[in-house]
C-alpha positions as CSV (number, residue, x, y, z in Angstrom):
1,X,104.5,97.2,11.7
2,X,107.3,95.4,13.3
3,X,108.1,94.4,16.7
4,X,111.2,93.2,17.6
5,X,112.6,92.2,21.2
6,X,109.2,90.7,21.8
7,X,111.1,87.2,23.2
8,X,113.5,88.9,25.1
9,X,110.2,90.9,26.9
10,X,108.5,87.7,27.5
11,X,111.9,85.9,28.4
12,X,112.6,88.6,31.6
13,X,108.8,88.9,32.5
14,X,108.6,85.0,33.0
15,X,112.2,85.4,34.8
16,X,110.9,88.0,37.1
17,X,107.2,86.4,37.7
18,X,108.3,84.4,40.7
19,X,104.6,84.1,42.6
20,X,106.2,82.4,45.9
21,X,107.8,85.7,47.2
22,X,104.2,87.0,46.5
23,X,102.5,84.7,48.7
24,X,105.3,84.9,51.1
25,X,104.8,88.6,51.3
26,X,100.8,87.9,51.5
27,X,101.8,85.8,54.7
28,X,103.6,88.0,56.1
29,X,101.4,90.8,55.8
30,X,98.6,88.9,57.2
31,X,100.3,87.4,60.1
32,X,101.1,91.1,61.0
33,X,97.9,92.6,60.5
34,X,96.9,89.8,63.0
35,X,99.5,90.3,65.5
36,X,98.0,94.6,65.4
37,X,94.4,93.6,65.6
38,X,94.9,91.7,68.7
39,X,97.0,94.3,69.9
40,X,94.6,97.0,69.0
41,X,91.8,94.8,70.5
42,X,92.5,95.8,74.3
43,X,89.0,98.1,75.2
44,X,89.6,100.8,77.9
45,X,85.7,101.3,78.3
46,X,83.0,98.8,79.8
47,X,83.8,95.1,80.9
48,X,86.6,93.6,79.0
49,X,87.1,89.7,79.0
50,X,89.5,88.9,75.9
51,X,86.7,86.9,74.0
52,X,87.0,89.4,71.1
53,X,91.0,89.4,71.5
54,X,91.0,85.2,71.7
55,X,88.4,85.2,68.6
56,X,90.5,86.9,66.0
57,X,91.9,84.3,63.7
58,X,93.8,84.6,60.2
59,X,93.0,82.2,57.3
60,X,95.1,82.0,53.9
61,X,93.2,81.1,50.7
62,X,93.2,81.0,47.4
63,X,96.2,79.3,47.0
64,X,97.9,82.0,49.4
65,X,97.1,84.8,47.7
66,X,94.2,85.8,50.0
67,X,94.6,86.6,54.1
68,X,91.7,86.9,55.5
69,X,91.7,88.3,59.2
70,X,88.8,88.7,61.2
71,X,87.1,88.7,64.9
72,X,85.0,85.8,65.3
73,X,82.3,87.3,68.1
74,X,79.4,87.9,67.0
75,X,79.2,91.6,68.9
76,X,82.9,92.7,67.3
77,X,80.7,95.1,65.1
78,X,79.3,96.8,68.0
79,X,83.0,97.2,69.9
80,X,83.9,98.3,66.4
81,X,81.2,100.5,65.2
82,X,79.6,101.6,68.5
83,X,75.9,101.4,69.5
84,X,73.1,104.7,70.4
85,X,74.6,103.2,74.5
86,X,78.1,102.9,73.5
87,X,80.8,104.6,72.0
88,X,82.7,103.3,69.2
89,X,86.2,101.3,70.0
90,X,87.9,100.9,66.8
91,X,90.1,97.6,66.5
92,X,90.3,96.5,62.7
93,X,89.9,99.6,60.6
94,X,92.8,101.2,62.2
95,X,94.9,98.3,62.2
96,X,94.0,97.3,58.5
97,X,94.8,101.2,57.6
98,X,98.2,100.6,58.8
99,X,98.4,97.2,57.9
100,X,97.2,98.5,54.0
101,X,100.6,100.8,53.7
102,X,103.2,98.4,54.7
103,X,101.5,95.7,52.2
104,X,101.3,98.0,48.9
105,X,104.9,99.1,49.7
106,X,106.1,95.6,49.7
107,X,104.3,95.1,46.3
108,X,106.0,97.7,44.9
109,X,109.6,96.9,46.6
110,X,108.3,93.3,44.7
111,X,107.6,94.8,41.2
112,X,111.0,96.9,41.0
C-alpha cells in the first residue's frame, strides 16, 4: 500500500490551521452571549435592582479558546430556575441557546 499526496495534505492543513481567527471568533461569540444575557436579564416579576444584570461578567481562558460567561449573585439560580414561591425567569439558557447557533455556524463558515 501506497500513499501518495500525503505532503501536499499536510502542507494545506498546516496552511489552513490558522488558530487566531479561532480565538477571535471565540471572542466574539462570548462578548455577544454577554451583551444577550444582560439584555435577557431585565425581570418583569418581584423587585428588580440590576445586581444580577451588574454581576454578569465574561472571562477568556485557556489561552482564548474558552469564554466563560456567568452571573455572579449567588441567587441567579433561583431568578433562573424558579423556587416552590416563585416562578422561573429564564436569563442564560435562552440566551446561550441562541448564542449556541450563531457560534457553531461560525465554526463551520471557519472550517470551509
Amino acid at each position: 500500500m501506497e500513499i501518495r499526496g500525503l505532503d501536499q495534505l499536510i502542507g494545506g492543513l498546516n496552511k489552513r490551521a490558522n488558530l487566531d481567527i479561532v480565538k477571535s471568533t471565540v471572542t466574539k461569540n462570548g462578548a455577544d452571549l454577554d451583551k444577550r444575557m444582560k439584555r435577557n436579564a431585565s425581570f418583569t416579576r418581584g423587585y428588580q435592582t440590576g445586581t444580577t444584570k451588574r454581576s454578569i461578567t465574561t472571562t477568556l481562558s485557556d489561552g482564548g479558546f474558552t469564554s466563560t460567561t456567568k452571573p455572579n449573585t449567588h441567587y441567579s439560580a433561583y431568578l433562573e430556575y424558579g423556587t416552590r414561591y416563585m416562578s422561573a425567569q429564564p436569563f442564560v439558557k435562552p440566551s446561550f441557546d441562541v448564542q449556541k447557533v450563531q457560534f457553531l455556524n461560525d465554526m463551520k463558515r471557519l472550517m470551509k
